[in-house]
N, C-alpha and C positions, 0 to 999 in steps of 0.2 A: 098514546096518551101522554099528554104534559102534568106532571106535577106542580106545585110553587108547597115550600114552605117559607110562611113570611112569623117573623120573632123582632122584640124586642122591645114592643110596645110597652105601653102602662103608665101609671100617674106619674106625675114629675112638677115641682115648684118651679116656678116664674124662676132664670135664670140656672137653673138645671140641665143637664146632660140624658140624650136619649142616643142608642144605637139601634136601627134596624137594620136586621139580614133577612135578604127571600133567596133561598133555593131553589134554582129549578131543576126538576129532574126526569125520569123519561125516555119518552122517545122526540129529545128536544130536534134534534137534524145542529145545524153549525148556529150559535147565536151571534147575533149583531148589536145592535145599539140593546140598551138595558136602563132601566130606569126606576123614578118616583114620581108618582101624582099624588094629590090629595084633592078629599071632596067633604064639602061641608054639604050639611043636611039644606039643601033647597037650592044646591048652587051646583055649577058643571064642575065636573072636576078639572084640575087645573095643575100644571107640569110646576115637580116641584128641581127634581135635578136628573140629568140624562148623562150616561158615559157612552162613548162605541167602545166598540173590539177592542181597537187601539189606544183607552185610554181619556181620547178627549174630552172633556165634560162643557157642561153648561147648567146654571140656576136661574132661576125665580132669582128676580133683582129682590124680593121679601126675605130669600134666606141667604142670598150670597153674602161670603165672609161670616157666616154662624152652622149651614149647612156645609159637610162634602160627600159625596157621593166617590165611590172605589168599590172594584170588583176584584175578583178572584179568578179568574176563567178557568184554573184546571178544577176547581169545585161548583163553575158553574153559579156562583154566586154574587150577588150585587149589596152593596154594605152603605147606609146612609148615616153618619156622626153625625148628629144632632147637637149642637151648642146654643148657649144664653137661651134657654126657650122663652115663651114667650104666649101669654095666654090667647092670643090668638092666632098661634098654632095650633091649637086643638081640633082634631079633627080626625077621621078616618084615613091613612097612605096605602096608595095602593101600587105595591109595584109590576112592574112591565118587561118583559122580553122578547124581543123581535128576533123571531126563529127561524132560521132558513132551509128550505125542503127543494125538493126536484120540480115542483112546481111554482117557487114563490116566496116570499116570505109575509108572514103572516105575526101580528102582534099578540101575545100571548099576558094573561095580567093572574095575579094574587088575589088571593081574598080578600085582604085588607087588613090592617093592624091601627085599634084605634089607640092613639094617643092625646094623653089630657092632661096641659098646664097650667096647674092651680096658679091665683096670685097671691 
């Protein structure tokens, strides 16, 4: 069984500061790429920032330079700062972990942590 705990949500003003972390924990096998989606209510969800193993990242051209995404790999954990929010950022994140096993590797997700920026 895979765990996630995802934290750090919660209300925040227009130009406000948000941090989530998701844990994952388990019987994860070796993780690879890790990451943040977010989905608004009637919409697909949509990559918000991705790290691998090694560090590399990439954003949503909507939060580059206000987002960063960083992890922690001896805790298994993936960390998104959140800067200048922005009311519509608001929305449900949901993060991601691409788990590797003997047979494959297979993407693993959180429950979700809703975040709301008032203006």
């Amino acid at each position: 069984q895979v765990q996630f705990v995802e934290s750090g949500g919660g209300l925040v003003q227009a130009g406000g500061s948000l941090r989530l972390s998701c844990a994952v924990s388990g019987s994860t096998g070796s993780i690879n790429g890790m990451g943040w989606y977010r989905q608004a209510p009637g919409k697909q969800r949509a990559l918000v920032a991705v790290i691998s193993s090694g560090g590399t990242t990439n954003y949503a051209d909507s939060v580059r330079g206000r987002f960063t995404i960083s992890r922690d790999n001896a805790k298994n954990t993936v960390y998104l700062q959140m800067n200048s929010l922005k009311p519509e950022d608001t929305t449900v994140y949901y993060c991601y972990a691409d788990l590797n096993f003997a047979l494959g590797t297979s993407r693993y997700w959180g429950q979700g942590t809703q975040v709301t920026v008032s203006s």
